[in-house]
C-alpha positions as CSV (number, residue, x, y, z in Angstrom):
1,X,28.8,-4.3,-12.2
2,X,26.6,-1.8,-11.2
3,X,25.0,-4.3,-8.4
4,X,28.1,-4.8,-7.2
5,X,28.3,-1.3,-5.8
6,X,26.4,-2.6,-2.5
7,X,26.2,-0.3,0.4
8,X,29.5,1.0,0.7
9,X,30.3,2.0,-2.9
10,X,26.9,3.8,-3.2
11,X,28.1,6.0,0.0
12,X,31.1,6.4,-2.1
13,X,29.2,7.6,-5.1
14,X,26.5,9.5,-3.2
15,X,30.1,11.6,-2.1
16,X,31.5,11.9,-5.0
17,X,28.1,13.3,-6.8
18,X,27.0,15.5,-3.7
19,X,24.7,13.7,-2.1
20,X,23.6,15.0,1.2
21,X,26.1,13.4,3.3
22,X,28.2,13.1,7.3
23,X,30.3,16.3,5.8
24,X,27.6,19.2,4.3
25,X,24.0,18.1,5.1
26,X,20.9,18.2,2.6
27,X,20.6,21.8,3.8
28,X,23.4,22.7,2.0
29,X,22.8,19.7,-0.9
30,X,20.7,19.7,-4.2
31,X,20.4,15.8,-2.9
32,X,17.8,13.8,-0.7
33,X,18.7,10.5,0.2
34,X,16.2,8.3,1.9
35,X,17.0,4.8,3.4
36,X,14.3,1.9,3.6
37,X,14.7,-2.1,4.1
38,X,13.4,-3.2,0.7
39,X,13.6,-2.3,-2.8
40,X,10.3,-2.2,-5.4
41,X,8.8,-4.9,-7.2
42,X,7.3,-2.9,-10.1
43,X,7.2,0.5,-11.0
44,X,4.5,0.3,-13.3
45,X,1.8,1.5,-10.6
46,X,-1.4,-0.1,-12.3
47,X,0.6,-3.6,-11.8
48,X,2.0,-2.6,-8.5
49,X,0.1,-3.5,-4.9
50,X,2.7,-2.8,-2.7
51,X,3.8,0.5,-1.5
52,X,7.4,0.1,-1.7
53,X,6.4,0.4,-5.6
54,X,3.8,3.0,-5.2
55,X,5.2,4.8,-3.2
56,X,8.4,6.0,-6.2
57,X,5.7,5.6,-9.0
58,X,3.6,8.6,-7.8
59,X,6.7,10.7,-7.7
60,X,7.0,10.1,-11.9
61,X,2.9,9.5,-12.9
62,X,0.3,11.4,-12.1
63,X,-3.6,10.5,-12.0
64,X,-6.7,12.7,-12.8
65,X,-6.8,13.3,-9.1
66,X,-4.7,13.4,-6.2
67,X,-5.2,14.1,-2.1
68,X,-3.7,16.8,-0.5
69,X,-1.0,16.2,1.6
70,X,-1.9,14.9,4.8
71,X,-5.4,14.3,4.1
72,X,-7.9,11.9,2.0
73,X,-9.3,15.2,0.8
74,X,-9.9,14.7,-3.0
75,X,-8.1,17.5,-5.4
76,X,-7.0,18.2,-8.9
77,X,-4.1,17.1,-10.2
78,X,-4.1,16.3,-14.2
79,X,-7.7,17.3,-13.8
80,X,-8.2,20.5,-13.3
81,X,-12.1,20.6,-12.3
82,X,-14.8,17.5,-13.0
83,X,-18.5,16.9,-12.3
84,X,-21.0,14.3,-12.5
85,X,-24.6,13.5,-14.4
86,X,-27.4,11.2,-14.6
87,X,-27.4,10.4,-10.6
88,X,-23.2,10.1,-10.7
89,X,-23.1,7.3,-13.7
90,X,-21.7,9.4,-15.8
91,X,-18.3,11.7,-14.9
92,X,-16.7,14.3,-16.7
93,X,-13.4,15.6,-16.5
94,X,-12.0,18.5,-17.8
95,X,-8.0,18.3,-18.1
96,X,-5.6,20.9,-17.4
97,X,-4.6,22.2,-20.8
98,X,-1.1,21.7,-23.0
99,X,0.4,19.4,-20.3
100,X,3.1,16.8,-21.2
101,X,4.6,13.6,-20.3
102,X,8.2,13.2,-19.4
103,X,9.1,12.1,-22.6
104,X,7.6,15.1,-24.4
105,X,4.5,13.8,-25.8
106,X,0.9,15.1,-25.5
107,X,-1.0,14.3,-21.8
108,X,-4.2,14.7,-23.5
109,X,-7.8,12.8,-23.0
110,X,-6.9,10.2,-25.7
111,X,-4.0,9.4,-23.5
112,X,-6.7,8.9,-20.5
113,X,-8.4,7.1,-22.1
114,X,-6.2,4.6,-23.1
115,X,-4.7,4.0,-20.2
116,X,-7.8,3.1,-18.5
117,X,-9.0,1.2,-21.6
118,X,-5.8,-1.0,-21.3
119,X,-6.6,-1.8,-17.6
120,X,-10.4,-2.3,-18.3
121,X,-10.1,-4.8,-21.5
122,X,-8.7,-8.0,-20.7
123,X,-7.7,-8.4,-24.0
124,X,-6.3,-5.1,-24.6
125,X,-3.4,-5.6,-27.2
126,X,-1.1,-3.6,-24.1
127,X,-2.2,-5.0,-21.6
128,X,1.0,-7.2,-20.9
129,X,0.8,-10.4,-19.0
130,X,0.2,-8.5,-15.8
131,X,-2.8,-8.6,-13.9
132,X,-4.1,-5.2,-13.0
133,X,-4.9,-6.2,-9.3
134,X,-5.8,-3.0,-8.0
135,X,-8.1,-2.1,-10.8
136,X,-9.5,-5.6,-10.6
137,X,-10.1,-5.2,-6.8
138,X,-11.2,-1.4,-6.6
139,X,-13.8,-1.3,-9.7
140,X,-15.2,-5.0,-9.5
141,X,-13.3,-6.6,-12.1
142,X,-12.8,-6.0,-15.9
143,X,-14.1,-3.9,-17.2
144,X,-16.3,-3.7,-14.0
145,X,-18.5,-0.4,-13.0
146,X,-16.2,1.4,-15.5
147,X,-18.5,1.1,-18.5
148,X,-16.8,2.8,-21.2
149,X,-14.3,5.8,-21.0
150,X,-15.0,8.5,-24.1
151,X,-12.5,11.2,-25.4
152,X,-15.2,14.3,-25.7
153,X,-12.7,16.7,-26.5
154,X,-8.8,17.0,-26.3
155,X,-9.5,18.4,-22.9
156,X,-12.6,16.4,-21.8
157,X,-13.0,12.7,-21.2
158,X,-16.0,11.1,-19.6
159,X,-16.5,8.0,-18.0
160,X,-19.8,6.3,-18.4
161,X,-20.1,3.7,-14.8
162,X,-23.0,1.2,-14.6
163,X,-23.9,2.5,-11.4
164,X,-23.0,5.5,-9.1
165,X,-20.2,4.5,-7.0
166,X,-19.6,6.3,-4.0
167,X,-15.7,5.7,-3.7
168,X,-15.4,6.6,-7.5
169,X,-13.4,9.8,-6.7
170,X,-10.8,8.5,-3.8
171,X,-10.8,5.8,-5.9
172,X,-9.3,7.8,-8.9
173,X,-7.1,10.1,-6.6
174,X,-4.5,6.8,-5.6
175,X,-1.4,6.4,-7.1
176,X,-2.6,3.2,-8.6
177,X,-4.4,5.2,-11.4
178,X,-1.6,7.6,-12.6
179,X,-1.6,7.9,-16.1
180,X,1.3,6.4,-17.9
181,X,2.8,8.1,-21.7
182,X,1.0,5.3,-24.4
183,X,4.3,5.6,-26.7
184,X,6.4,4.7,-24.0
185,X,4.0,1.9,-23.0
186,X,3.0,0.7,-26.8
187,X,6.8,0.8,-27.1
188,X,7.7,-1.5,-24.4
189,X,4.9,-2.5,-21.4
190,X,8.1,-4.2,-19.8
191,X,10.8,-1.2,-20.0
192,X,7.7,0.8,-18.7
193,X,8.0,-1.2,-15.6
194,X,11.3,-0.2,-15.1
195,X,11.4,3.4,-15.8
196,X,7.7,4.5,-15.9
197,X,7.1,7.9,-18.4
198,X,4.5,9.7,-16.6
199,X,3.7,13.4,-15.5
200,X,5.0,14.2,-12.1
201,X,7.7,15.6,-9.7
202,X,10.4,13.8,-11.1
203,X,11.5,11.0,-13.7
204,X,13.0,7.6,-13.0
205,X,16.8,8.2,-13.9
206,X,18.5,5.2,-13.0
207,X,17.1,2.0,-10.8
208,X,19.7,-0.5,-9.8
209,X,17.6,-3.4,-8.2
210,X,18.0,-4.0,-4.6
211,X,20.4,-1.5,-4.5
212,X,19.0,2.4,-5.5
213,X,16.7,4.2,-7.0
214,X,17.7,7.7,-8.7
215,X,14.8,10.4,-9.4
216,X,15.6,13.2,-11.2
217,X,13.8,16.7,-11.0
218,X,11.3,17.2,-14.0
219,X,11.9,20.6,-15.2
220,X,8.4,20.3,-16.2
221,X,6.4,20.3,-13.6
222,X,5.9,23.4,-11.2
223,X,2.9,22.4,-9.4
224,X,5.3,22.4,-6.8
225,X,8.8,22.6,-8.6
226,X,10.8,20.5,-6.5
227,X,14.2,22.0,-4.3
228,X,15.5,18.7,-4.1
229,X,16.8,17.9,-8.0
230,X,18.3,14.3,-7.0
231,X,16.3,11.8,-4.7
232,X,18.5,9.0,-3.9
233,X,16.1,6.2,-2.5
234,X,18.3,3.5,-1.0
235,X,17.8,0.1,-0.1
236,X,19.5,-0.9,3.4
237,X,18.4,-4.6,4.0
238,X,20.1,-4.4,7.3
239,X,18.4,-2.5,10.1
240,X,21.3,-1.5,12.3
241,X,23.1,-0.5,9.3
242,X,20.1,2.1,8.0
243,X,20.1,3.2,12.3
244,X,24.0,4.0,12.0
245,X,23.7,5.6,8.7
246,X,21.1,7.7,9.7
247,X,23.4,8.6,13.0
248,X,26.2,9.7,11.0
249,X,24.3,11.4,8.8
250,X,25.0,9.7,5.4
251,X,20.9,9.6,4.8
252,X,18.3,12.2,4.7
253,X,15.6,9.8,6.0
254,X,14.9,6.2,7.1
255,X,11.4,4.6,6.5
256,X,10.0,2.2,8.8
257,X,12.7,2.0,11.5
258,X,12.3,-0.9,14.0
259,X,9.9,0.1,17.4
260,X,13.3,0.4,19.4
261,X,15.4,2.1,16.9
262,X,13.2,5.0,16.7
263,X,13.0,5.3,20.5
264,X,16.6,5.4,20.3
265,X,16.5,7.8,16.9
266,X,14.4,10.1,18.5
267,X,17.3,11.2,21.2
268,X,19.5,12.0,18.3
269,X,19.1,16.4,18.5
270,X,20.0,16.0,14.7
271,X,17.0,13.6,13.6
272,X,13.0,14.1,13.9
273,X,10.9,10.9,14.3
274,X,7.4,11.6,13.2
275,X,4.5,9.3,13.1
276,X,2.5,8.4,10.5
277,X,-1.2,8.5,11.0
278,X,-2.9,4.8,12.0
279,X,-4.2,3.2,8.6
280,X,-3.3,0.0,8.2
281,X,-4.1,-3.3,9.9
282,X,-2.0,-6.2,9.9
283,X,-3.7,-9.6,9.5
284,X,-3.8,-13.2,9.6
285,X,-5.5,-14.7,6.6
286,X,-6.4,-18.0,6.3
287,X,-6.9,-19.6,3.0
288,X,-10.7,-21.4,2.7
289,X,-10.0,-23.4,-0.3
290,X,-7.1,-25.2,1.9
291,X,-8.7,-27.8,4.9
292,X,-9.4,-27.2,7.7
293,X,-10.0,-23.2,6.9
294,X,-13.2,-24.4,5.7
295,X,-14.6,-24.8,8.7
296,X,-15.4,-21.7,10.8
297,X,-15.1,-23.2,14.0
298,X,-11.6,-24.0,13.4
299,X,-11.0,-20.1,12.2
300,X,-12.4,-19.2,15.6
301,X,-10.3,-21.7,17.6
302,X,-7.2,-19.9,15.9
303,X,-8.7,-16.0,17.0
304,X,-9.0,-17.2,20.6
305,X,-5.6,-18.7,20.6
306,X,-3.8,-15.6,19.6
307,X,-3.1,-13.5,22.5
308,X,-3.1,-10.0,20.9
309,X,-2.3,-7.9,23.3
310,X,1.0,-9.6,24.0
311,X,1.7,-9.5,20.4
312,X,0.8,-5.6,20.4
313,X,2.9,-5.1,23.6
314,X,5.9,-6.9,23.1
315,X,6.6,-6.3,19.8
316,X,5.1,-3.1,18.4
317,X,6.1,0.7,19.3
318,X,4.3,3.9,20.2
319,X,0.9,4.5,18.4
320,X,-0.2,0.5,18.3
321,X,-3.5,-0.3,19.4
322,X,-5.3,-4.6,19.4
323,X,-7.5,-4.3,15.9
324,X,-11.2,-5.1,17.3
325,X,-12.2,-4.2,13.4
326,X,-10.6,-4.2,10.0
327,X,-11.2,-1.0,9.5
328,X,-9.0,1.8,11.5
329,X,-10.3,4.5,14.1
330,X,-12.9,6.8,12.8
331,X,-13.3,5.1,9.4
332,X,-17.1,3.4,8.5
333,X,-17.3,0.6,10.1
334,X,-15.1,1.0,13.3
335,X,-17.7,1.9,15.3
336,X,-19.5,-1.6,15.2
337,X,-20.3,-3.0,18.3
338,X,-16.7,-6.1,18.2
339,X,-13.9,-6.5,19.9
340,X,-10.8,-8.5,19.4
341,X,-11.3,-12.7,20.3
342,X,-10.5,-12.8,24.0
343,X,-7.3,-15.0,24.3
344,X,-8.8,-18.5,25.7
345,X,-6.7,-21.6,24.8
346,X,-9.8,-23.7,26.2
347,X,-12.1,-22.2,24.1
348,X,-9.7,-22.7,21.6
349,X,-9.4,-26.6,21.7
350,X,-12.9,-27.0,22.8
351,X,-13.8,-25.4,18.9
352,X,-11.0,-27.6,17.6
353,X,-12.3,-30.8,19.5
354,X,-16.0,-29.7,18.0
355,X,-14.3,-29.2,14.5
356,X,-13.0,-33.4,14.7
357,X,-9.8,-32.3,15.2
358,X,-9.6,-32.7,19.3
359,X,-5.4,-33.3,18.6
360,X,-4.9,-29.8,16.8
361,X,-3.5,-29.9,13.7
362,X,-0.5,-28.7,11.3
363,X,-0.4,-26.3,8.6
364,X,2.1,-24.0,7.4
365,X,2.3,-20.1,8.3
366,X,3.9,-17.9,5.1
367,X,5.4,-14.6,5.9
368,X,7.3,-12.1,3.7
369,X,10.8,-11.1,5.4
370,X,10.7,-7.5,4.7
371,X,9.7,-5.3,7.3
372,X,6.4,-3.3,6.5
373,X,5.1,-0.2,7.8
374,X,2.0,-3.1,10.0
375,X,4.9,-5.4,10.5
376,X,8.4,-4.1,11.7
377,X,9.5,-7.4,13.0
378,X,7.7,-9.8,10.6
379,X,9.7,-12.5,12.0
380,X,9.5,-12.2,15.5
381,X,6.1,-11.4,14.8
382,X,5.4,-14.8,13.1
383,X,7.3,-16.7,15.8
384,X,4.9,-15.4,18.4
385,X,2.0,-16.5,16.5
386,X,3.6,-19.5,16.4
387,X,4.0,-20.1,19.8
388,X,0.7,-19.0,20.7
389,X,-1.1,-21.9,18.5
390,X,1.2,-24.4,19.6
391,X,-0.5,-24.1,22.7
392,X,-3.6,-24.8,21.4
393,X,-2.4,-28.4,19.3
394,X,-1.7,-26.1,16.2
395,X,1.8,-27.1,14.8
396,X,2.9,-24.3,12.5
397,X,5.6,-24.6,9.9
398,X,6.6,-20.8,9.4
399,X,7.7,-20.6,5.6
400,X,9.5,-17.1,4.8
401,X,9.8,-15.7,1.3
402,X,11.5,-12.9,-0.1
403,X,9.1,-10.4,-0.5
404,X,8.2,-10.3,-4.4
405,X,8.4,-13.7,-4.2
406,X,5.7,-13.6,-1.0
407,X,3.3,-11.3,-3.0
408,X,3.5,-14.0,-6.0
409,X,2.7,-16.9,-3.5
410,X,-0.2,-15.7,-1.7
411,X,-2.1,-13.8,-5.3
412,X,-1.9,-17.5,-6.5
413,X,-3.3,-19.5,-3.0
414,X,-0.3,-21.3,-2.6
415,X,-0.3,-20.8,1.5
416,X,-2.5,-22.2,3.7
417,X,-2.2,-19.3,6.3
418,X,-0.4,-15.6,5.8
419,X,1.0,-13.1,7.6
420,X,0.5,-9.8,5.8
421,X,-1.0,-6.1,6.3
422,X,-2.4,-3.4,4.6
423,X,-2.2,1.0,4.3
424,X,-5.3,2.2,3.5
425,X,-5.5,4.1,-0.1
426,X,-8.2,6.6,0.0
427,X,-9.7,6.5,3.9
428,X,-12.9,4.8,2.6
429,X,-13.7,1.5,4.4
430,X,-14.3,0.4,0.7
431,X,-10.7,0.2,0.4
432,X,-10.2,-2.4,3.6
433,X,-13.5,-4.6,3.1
434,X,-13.9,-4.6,-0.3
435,X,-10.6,-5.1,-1.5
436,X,-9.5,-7.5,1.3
437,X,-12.4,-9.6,1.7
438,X,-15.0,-9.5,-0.9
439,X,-15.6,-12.3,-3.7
440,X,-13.9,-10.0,-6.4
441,X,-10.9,-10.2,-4.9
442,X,-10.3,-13.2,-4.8
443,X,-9.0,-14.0,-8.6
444,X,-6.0,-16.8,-8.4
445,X,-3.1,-14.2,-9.6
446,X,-4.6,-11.2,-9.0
447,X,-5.7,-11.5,-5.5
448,X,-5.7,-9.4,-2.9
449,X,-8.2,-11.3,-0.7
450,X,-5.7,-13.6,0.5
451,X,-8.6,-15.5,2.6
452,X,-10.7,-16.4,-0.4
453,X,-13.7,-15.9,1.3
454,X,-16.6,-16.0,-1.1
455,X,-19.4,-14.6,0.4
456,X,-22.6,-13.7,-0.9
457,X,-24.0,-11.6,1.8
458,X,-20.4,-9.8,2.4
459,X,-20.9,-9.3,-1.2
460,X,-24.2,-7.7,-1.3
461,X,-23.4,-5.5,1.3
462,X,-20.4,-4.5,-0.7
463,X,-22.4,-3.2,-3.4
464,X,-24.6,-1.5,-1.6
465,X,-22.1,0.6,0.1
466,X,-20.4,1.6,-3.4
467,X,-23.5,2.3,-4.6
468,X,-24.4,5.2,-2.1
469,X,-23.0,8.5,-1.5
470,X,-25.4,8.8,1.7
471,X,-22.8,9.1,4.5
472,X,-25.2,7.6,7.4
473,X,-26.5,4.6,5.4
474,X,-22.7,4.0,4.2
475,X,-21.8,4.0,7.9
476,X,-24.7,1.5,8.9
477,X,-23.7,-1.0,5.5
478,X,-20.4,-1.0,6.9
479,X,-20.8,-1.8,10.7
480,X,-22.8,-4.7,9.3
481,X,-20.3,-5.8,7.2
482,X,-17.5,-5.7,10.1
483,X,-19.8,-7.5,12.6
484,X,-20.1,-10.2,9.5
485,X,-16.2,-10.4,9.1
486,X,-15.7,-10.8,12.8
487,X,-18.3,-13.9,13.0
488,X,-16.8,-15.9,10.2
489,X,-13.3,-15.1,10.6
490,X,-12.2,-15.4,6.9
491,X,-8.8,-13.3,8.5
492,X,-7.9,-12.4,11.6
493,X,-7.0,-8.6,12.2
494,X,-3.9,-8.2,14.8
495,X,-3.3,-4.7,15.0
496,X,-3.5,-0.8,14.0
497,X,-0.4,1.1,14.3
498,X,1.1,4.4,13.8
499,X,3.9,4.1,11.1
500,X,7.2,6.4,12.5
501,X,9.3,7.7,9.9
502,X,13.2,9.5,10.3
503,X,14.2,12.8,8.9
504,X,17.2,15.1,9.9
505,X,16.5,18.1,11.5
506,X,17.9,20.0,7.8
507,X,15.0,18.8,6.1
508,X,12.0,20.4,6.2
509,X,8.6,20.2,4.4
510,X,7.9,16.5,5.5
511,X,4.1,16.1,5.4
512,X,3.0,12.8,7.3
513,X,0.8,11.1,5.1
514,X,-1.9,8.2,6.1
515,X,-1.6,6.2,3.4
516,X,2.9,6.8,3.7
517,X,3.5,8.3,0.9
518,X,6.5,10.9,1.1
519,X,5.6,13.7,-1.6
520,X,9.5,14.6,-2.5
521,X,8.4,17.9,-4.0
522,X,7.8,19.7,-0.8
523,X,10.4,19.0,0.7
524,X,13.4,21.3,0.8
525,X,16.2,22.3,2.9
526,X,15.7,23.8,6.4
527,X,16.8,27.3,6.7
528,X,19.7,27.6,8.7
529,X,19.0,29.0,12.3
């Protein structure tokens, strides 16, 4: 029944309960309502890899760590200070004291510990059938660097690594990490899921998939307390249906707008379109264990057949730049000495004619149909690619999935090509390379190197960028890495873009965020002028 509410009954409800509407306005609300295409997948974030998930979870769980708004700058969260010994293998962190979950029980070391613990063991009794792909991908595998983790006092725990790791701390500071209440997860890993028990802003009242999710104030926390005591998080599948909402005023907020409806939302005098900084890249993987991926020269023949800047141009908004490197502007890496594949359809089928395949070929291209903050127009988007390879004798099927569906295919290998994009985490190029590209990642089920590129010296250097905390050699690991990437063409990167976000002019306190992650607690209502 509850489903069944759909669009217009929730408006209904969201009136009825005093939700900021057309008639009042969140100024003069207790409610925020924020629009986006897509619902969640999971809400447990240690399963999650998608930031439609993440991106409610770190409003309920909080980690050791967390970055101030609108930076990567590492601070405290349930850790209130920390330091490291022997060289940086060993960390310890000292915990803010008498804190509490949601559901009233102890947010002590023990509880650090076994949350980590149940994402290290593979065999750990709550571990669930999930895979913990982001721990997977970020610490090397289970248990990986992350030794053992020790409860030294109710206020202490340290973690023992089998090597310093210079990403350790960004790495901790994600939402990824948050530390979940054990009773709540011993109780039920699934339940957890659904409505996570954490330390944070605010709790997970009600979530009716692919239709809202509610999140209550937690009288709790005060580090802010949040103004707004409802968060109403909406899913609009329909674009021009989130656009006219956001018109009359019967949302707060609308994520990832399409490039032309937020030119034409930014001449509304009662909305603000920001933009969110450029840290993603959106991507063309190509799956090596499927022919003829294998073969580099084919992988090349498909990067000169794209014609990016068309692609950029036609179907991306303000902020969007050609990728010449996985990595964004600024980050390690970016500064190596590439640029994008020149679009060159003879080059294309003379690598192809090389590659014994002087007809072209066919494959399939798989796509997710929700719009993400690298793709607005995933669709149109695939299309184009399509019609550019067709040029070159490459016949693509294009094979849309729903998007948990999608994430399902492509951790297994089921595609032979994907469309798909990433947000950086942590604004360490560790976070792009490592955990798009290198051999770790690449775990049927798990993955999050969609490529399955396996590559020993991409590996090594890998490594030896975790392994530093020397800024200059980090810098010069990583250029080489990208100059690798860009000769063997595991993925193809299409584009960096800015990510624009809507918010009524009553709102204030919105903090852009590279990695898009609205933090709900400082917002609050504008004062009236």
């Amino acid at each position: 029944m509850k489903r069944a509410l759909g669009v217009a009954g929730l408006l209904m409800a969201c009136a009825l309960a005093g939700c900021a509407g057309a008639q009042q306005g969140a100024a003069n609300s207790s409610t925020l309502v924020q629009a986006r295409v897509k619902d969640a997948v999971s809400l447990d974030p240690a399963v999650a890899t998608d930031g439609l998930s993440l991106n409610v979870s770190v409003e309920a769980m909080r980690g050791l760590l967390r970055f101030k708004a609108g930076t990567f700058d590492v601070g405290p969260s349930i850790a209130k200070d920390w330091h490291s010994q022997d060289g940086g293998r060993v960390w310890l962190f000292d915990l803010k004291p008498d804190l509490k979950f949601s559901d009233g029980t102890p947010l002590d070391a023990a509880a650090v510990k076994f949350n980590f613990d149940r994402w290290r063991e593979p065999k750990n009794p709550y571990a669930g059938t999930q895979p913990f792909s982001y721990y997977i991908s970020m610490f090397g595998g289970q248990p990986g660097i992350i030794r053992g983790v020790d409860v030294v006092s109710p206020t202490q725990v340290r973690f023992t690594l089998s090597t310093p790791f210079g990403p350790f701390l960004r790495d901790l500071a994600m939402p990824s990490f948050a530390i979940g209440s054990p009773t709540a997860i011993k109780a039920d890993p699934q339940a957890f899921a659904q409505k996570p028990v954490g330390y944070g802003p605010y709790t997970v009242g009600e979530w009716v998939h692919d239709d809202h999710i509610t999140l209550k104030a937690n009288p709790a926390f005060d580090d802010p307390k949040p103004a707004y005591q409802t968060v109403v998080i909406r899913d609009i599948p329909d674009q021009a249906t989130s656009v006219l909402e956001a018109q009359k005023g019967s949302i707060d907020g609308l994520s990832d707008p399409r490039p032309e409806d937020a030119k034409a939302l930014a001449k509304d005098t009662a909305l603000e379109v920001y933009q969110q900084p450029a840290n993603n890249v959106a991507y063309l993987a190509l799956n090596l264990e499927k022919k003829p991926f294998d073969d580099p020269r084919v992988r090349r023949a498909i990067a000169y057949a794209l014609d990016l800047h068309a692609i950029v141009g036609g179907l991306y908004g303000k902020g969007a730049e050609v990728a010449n490197t996985w990595v964004p502007d600024g980050m390690d890496g970016s500064s190596a000495p590439v640029k994008a594949y020149p679009h060159d359809i003879a080059k294309a089928k003379a690598l192809l004619a090389q590659a014994g395949l002087p007809h072209g070929f066919s494959t399939q291209l798989y796509y997710g149909t929700a719009p993400r903050p690298y793709l607005p127009e995933p669709q149109r988007i695939a299309e184009a690619i399509q019609a550019q390879l067709k040029q070159a004798g490459i016949n693509l099927t294009l094979e849309p999935f729903e998007w948990a569906v999608y994430l399902q295919k492509i951790k297994n290998g089921e595609h032979p090509m994907c469309l798909i994009g990433w947000t950086g985490d942590n604004g360490d190029a560790d976070n792009f390379l490592y955990t798009l590209l290198d051999q770790d990642s690449a775990v049927k089920g798990a993955a999050q190197n969609y490529s399955f590129w396996r590559d020993p010296k991409f590996h090594a250097l890998m490594l030896a960028g975790q392994r530093t905390v020397d800024e200059s050699k980090r810098q010069a690991i990583y250029v080489q890495a990208v100059r690798l990437v860009h000769d063997q063409v595991p993925a193809i990167p299409l584009v960096h873009t800015t990510v624009p976000i809507v918010w009524r002019r009553s709102v204030a306190g919105y903090v852009p965020n590279a990695d898009s992650i609205v933090y709900y607690e400082l917002m609050h209502p504008a004062e009236a002028k």
